[in-house]
N, C-alpha and C positions, 0 to 999 in steps of 0.2 A: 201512361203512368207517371213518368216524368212532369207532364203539365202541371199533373195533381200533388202529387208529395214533393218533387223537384227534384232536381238532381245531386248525385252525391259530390259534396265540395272536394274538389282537390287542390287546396290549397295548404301549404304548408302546416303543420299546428304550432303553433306558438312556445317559446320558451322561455326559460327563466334568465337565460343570457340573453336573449333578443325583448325580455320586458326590461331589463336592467339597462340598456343600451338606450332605450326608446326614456325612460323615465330620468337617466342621465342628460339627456338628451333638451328634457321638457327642461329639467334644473339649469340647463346657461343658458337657456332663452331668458329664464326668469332672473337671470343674474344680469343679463344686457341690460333688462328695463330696468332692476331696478339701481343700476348704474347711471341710467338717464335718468330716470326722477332726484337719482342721489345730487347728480348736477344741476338739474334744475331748483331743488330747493336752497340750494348752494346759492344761483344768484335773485332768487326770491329774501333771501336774506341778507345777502351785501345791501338790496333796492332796500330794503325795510328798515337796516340801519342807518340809512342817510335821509328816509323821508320823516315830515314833518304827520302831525295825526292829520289824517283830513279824508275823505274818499277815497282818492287813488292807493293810500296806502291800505284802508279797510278793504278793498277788490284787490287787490297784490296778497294780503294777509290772506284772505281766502282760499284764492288758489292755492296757496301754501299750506295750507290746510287741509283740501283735498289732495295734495298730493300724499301731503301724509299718509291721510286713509286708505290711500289708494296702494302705498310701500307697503302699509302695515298686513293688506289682504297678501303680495304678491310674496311678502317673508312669510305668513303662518302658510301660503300654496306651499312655499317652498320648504320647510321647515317639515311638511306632512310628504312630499315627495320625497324627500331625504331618508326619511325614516322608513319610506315604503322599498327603496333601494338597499337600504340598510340591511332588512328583513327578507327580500329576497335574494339579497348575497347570501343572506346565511344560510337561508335554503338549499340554495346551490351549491354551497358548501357540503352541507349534510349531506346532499343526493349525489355529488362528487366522494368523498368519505366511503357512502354504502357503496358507490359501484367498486371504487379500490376494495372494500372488504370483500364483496362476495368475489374478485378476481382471485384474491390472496385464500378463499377458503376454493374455488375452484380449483387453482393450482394445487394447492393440498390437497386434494383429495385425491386428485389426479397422480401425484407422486407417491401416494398413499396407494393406491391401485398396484403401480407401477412396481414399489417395493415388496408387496406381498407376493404380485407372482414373480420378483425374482429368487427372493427370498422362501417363495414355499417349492422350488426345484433344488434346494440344498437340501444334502441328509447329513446331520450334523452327527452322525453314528461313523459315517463313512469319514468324516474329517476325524474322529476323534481315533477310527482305525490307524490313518496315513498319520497321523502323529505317532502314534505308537509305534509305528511300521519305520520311522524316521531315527526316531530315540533310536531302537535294535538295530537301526544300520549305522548311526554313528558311532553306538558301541563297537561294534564289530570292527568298522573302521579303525577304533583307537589300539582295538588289541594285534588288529594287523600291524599297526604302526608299530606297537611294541616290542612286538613278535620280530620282525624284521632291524630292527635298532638292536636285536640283543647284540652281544661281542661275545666271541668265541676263543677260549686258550688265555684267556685271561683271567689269571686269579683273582678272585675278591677283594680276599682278605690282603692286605698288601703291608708291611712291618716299614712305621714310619723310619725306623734306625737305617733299617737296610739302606731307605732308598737316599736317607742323609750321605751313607757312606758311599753309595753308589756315585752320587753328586761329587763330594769330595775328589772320588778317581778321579773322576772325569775332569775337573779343573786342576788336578797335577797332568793328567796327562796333556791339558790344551797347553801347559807349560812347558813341557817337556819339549815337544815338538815347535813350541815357538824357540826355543831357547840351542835345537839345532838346524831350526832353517837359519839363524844367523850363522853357525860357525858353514853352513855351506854355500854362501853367496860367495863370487870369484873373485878373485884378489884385484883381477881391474875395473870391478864395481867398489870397491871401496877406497877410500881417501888415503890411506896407508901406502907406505911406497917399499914396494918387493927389496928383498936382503940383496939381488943382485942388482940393484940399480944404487949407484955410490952416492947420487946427489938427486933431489927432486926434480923434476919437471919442473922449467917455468909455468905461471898460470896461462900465458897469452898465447904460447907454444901449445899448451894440450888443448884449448880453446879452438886453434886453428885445426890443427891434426882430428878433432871432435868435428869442427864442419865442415 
């Protein structure tokens, strides 16, 4: 069977990176030549401005003239391989472009899947219960707090006069008590010199006697 229909190729299939590589490929061959034709008409033409008319330079001019022809083929090759490179970049672009897109609508979908059943094991009855169940125990919490904060034995109503004169006392009395803890400090804590001593102490004398 194989003689007759032949065997199945297995050889790689061809791409649109691997025709752009090869047709890139064909464009600097075709840039080499026509680099050397460039220089050869270069000295076809130095020879032409120094000769006189005669033969040699009608056979000089010729060749010079098919090189021409000959540029002129190897820019329109290359001008149509350019354009054919041009055109299958953008291909590959576009067919680069769709595979990102159907990855980006894969993914989606996929997370799309994903979210439904996590989101269809929620009962959103039951969340709105435990809020409500939340609210009643924060209340509850605050009247405990209140409840517990009350003060007990203490009047409300409280008479600002009272408590003016209350204050008053109280600042005769922090004087009063200031006014005899001085007369009760000992007569040899103070700088005064006792009725039975006739004449003071030296300073340098109580100084010594002190340490």
């Amino acid at each position: 069977m194989n003689r007759l229909f032949g065997s199945k190729s297995t050889a790689p299939k061809p791409t649109l990176t691997g025709a752009i590589s090869n047709v890139d490929t064909h464009i600097e061959t075709l840039d080499v030549k026509l680099s050397k034709i460039n220089a050869e008409l270069t000295q076809y033409q130095q020879k032409l401005s120094k000769m006189r008319d005669g033969p040699g330079k009608t056979a000089i001019r010729q060749k010079a003239l098919k090189l021409l022809q000959r540029r002129k083929q190897l820019e329109a090759q290359k001008d149509q391989l350019e354009q054919q490179s041009f055109n299958m970049e953008q291909a590959d672009m576009m067919t680069t472009n769709l595979k990102n897109v159907m990855t980006t609508v894969d993914a989606m979908k996929t997370t799309n899947k994903t979210l439904k059943q996590q989101y269809g094991k929620i009962n959103i009855d039951k969340i709105e219960r435990m809020q409500d169940e939340m609210a009643d125990l924060m209340e509850m919490g605050n009247e405990i707090q209140e409840s517990l904060g009350r003060a007990y034995d203490v009047p409300e109503d409280v008479d600002e006069a009272d408590l003016d004169a209350e204050l008053e006392a109280l600042g005769e009395e922090v004087e009063f008590e200031g006014g005899l803890g001085e007369s009760e400090v000992p007569s040899f804590m103070r700088d005064e010199v006792p009725n039975f001593v006739d004449e003071p102490p030296e300073q340098g004398k109580v100084k010594e006697a002190a340490g």
